[in-house]
N, C-alpha and C positions, 0 to 999 in steps of 0.2 A: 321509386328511384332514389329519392332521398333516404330513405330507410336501408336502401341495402349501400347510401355511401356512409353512411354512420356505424354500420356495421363493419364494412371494411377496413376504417378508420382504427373503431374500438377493437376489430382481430388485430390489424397490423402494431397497433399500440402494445395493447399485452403482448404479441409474439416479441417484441424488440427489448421492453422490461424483463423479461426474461433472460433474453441473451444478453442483457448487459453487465455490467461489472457486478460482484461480488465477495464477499465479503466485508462489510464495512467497520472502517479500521477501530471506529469506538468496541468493537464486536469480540476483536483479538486480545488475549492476554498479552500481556507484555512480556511474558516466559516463555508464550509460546515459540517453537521452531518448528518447522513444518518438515515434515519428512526425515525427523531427525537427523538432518544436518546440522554438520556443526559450523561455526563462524568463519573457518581459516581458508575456506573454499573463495569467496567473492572478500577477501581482506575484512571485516569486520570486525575478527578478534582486536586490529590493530586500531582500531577507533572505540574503543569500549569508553575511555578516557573523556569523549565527549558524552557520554550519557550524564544528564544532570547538566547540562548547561545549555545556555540560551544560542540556541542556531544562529542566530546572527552575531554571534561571540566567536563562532568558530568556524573553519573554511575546509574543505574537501578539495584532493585535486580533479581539475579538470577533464580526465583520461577515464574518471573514475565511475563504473556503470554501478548506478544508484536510481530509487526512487524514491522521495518525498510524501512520505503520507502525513498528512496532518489531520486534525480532528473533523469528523463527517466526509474526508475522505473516502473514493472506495478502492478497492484494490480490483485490476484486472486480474482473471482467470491465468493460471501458469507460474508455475514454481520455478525458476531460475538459481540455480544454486550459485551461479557468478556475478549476481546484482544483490547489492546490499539496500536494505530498506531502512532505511531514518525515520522512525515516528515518532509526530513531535504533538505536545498535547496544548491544550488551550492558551498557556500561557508561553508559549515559545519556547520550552523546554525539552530537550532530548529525552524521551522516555525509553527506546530500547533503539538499538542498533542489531542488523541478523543477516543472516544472507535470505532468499527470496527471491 
């Protein structure tokens, strides 16, 4: 009995690591654009300006559909060509801005 709850444990475990987020963001180039989309789709082109500076130096508006990946971040599964993604690396520095 106890053998087949450890077992179910350890299937249910692996099965849920699997399904879960991917991609992690140390993972991605910072060139990268997925799908070869370009920026002007989820407004990014318009934020290039903050790349190179410290996130907390600088403000997005509120309206604005974005995600936040910072370092060991992971990324969920789905390309959204109208959400722009901010990734910001160790030291609090805007590293690329894209849509996603």
């Amino acid at each position: 009995m106890k053998t087949h709850r450890v077992f179910v444990t350890l299937a249910v475990t692996l099965f849920l690591n699997g399904c879960g987020y991917t991609d992690p963001v140390d993972e991605i180039p910072e060139t990268h654009n997925e799908r070869g989309q370009g920026n002007a789709a989820c407004g990014a082109d318009r934020y290039q300006g903050f790349v190179g500076e410290k996130l907390a130096a600088v403000s997005f508006p509120g309206n604005l559909k974005m995600r936040l990946l910072e370092p060991g971040s992971r990324m969920a599964p789905g390309f959204d060509k109208t959400r722009m993604n901010v990734i910001v690396n160790d030291a609090g520095l805007i590293t690329t801005i894209r849509c996603g």
